[in-house]
C-alpha positions in Angstrom: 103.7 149.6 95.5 107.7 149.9 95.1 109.7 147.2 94.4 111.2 147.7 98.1 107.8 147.0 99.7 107.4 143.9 97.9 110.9 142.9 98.9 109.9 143.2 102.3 106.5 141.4 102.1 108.3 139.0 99.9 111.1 138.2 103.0 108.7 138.3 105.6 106.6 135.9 103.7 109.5 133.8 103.2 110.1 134.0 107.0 107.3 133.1 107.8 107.1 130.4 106.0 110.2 128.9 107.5 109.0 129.3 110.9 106.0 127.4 110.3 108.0 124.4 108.9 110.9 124.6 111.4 107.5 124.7 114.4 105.9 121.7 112.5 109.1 120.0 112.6 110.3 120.8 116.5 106.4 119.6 117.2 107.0 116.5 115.2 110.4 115.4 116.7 108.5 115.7 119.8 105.4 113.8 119.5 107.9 110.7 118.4 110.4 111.0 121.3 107.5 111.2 123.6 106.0 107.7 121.9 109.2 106.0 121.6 109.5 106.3 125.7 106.0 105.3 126.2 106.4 102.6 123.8 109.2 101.4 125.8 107.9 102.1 129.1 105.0 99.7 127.8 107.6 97.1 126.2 105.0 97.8 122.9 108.2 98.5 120.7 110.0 94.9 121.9 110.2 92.7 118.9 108.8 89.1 119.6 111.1 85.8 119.2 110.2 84.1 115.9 108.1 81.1 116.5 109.6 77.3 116.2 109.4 76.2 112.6 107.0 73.4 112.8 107.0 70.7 110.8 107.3 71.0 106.9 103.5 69.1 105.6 104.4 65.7 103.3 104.1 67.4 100.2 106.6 70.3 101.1 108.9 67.4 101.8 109.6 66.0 98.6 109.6 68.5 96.5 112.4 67.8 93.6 110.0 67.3 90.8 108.6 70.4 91.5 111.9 71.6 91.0 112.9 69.6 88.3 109.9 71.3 86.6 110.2 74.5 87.5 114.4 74.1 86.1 113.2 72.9 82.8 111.0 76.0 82.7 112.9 78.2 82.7 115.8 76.8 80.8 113.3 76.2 77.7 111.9 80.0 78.4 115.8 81.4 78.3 116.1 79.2 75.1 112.9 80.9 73.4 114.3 84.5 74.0 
């Protein structure tokens, strides 16, 4: 086998190759423009409202000793290292 044979097998590979990636990729682009319509055809894609915050339970409410501690913490963790 010459060195120009492999040359061409080598470029046709190569093009081939390319071909497959660039079909994969058309096929791709496709399949995801067709589901974004039908997901908004459907109203699938439509993000909902958050809900109301509801009311914080009674230990969530007074929560500065738990901060108090969790300050002290770390300031005697930065003061060890």
């Amino acid at each position: 086998m010459t060195i120009n044979e492999m040359l061409g097998q080598s470029g046709v590979l190569a093009v081939l190759g390319m071909s497959m990636v660039f079909g994969f990729l058309v096929i791709m682009i496709i399949s995801i423009t067709v589901v974004g319509k039908i997901m908004q055809a459907t109203g699938a894609g439509k993000i909902a409202p958050p809900a109301a915050p509801s009311a914080a339970p009674a230990a969530a409410k007074n929560d500065a000793p738990v901060t108090a501690a969790i300050s002290a913490a770390v300031n005697e963790y930065r003061k060890s290292n």
